[in-house]
C-alpha positions in Angstrom: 0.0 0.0 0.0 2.6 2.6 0.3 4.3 1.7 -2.9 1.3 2.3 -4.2 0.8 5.6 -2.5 4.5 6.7 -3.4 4.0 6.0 -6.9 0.4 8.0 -7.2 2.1 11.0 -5.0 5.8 10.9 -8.1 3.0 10.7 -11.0 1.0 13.6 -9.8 4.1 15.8 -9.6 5.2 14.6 -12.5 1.9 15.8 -14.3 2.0 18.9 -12.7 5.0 19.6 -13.8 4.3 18.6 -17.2 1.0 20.8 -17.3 2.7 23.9 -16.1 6.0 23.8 -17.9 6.3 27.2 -18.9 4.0 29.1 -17.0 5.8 32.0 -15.6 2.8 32.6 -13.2 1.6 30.4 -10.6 -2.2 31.1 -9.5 -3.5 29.9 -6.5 -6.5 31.2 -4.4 -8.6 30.5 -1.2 -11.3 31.8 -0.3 -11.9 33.1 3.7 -15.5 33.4 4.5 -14.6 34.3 8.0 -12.4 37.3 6.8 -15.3 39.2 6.2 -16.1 40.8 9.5 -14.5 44.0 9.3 -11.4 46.1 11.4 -12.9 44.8 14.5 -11.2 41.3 14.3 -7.3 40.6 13.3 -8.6 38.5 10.6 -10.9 41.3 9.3 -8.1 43.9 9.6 -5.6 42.0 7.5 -8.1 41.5 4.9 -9.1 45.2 4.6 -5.1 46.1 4.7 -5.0 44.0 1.9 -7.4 44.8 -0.5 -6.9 48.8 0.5 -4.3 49.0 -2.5 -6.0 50.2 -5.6 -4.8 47.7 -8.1 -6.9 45.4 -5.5 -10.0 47.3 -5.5 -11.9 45.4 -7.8 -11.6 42.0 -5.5 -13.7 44.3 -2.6 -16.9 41.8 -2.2 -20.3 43.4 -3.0 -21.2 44.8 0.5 -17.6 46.0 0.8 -17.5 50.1 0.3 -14.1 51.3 -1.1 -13.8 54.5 1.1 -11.1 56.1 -0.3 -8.1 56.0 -2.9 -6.4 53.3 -0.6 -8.5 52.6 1.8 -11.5 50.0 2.1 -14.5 48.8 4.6 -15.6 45.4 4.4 -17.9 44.0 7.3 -20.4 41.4 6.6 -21.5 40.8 9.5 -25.5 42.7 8.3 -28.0 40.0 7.2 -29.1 42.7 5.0 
């Protein structure tokens, strides 16, 4: 069984490595739902911090407000 669980692990690297040879970018995303609760967490904080950059602006959630030329609100804590 762990031959067989070696082998699976080397030939998916393998075919990753073969589907992204030559890709200079590497794209990988999660998605937080608890990040959403505004400055008044750490989790919410860093989230806002990190979306305040304009080039970012446009990943602001719906409910989010974009409050100035660098800064955001998000808090989705409203059921409205």
């Amino acid at each position: 069984m762990k031959c067989l669980y070696k082998i699976l692990l080397f030939s998916s690297l393998i075919l990753q490595e073969l589907f992204t040879f030559g890709q200079n970018e590497v794209l990988v995303g999660a998605i937080r739902w608890d990040a959403w609760v505004g400055s008044g967490h750490p989790v919410g904080f860093a989230v806002e911090n990190a979306l305040s950059p304009p080039q970012y602006h446009y990943r602001v959630p719906f409910f989010g407000e974009i409050t100035g030329p660098a800064t955001v609100k998000i808090k989705g804590t409203s059921q409205e």
